[in-house]
N, C-alpha and C positions, 0 to 999 in steps of 0.2 A: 877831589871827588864831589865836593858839595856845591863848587859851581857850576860841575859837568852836569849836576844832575839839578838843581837852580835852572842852566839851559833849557832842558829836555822843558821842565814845568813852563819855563817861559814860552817855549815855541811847539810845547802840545798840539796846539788845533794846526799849525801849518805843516807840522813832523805828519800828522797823520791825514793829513788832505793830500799831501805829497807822496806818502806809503800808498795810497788808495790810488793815486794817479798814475803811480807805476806798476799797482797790477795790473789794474786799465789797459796799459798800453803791453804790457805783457801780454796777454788777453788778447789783444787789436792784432800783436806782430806774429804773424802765422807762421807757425815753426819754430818760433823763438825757445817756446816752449815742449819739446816733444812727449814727455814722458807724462800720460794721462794725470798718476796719482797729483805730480805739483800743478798742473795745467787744472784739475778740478777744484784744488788747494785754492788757487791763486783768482779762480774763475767766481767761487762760493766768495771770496772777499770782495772782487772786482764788483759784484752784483746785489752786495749787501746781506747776501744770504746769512754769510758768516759776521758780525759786529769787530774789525779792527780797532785794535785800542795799543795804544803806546804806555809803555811802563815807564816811569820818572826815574826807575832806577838802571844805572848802564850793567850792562851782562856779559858785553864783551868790551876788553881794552885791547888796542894791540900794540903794538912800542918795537922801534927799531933803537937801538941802540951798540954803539960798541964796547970792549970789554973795558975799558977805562969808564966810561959811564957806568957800568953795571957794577964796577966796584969800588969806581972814585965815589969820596965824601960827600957828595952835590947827590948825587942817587941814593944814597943808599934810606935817605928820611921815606923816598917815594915810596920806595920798594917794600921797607917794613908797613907802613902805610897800606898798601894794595895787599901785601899778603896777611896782613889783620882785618882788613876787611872781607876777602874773600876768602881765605881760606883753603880750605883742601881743592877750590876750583882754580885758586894761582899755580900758575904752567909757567914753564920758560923753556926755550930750545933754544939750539942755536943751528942758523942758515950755514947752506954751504960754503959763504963766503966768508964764515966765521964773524959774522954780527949777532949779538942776541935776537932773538925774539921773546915777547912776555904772551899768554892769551889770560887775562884775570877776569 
């Protein structure tokens, strides 16, 4: 977690010149967007109106893994890991194909 979020700090200014560039183009592609409320969302950032800013910390993980991963020896350090740090926001489901998913 502390590199992922080392990341984020490192590439700050281009995470968020890149987020602003895809509202932009949101914005630009006509119909892309149909539904006013996120099209006004996404238009107030596109324009400055609104100030975008990137959090250094991650909010969402998401992890494909199968059941031998989720309960072999090699996972299980992560797993305790992600569920102490997040807490009652650590999720897991599993796909129809029977592979886990995590959202923490």
């Amino acid at each position: 977690m502390e590199g992922y979020t080392d990341l984020i700090r490192r590439q700050h200014q281009t995470l968020q010149t890149n987020y602003l560039r895809v509202c932009q183009n949101l914005i630009s592609l006509d119909g892309v967007v149909p539904d006013e409320g996120h099209r006004s969302f996404l238009k107030s950032i596109a324009d400055g109106t609104m100030k975008l800013s990137v959090s250094h910390e991650p909010v969402l993980i998401v992890t494909d893994f199968d059941v031998d991963q989720k309960y072999g020896p090699s996972w299980q350090p992560h797993r305790k890991r992600l569920r102490d740090r997040f807490e009652a926001r650590f999720e897991e489901w599993e796909s129809s194909n029977n592979k886990k998913f995590g959202t923490y």
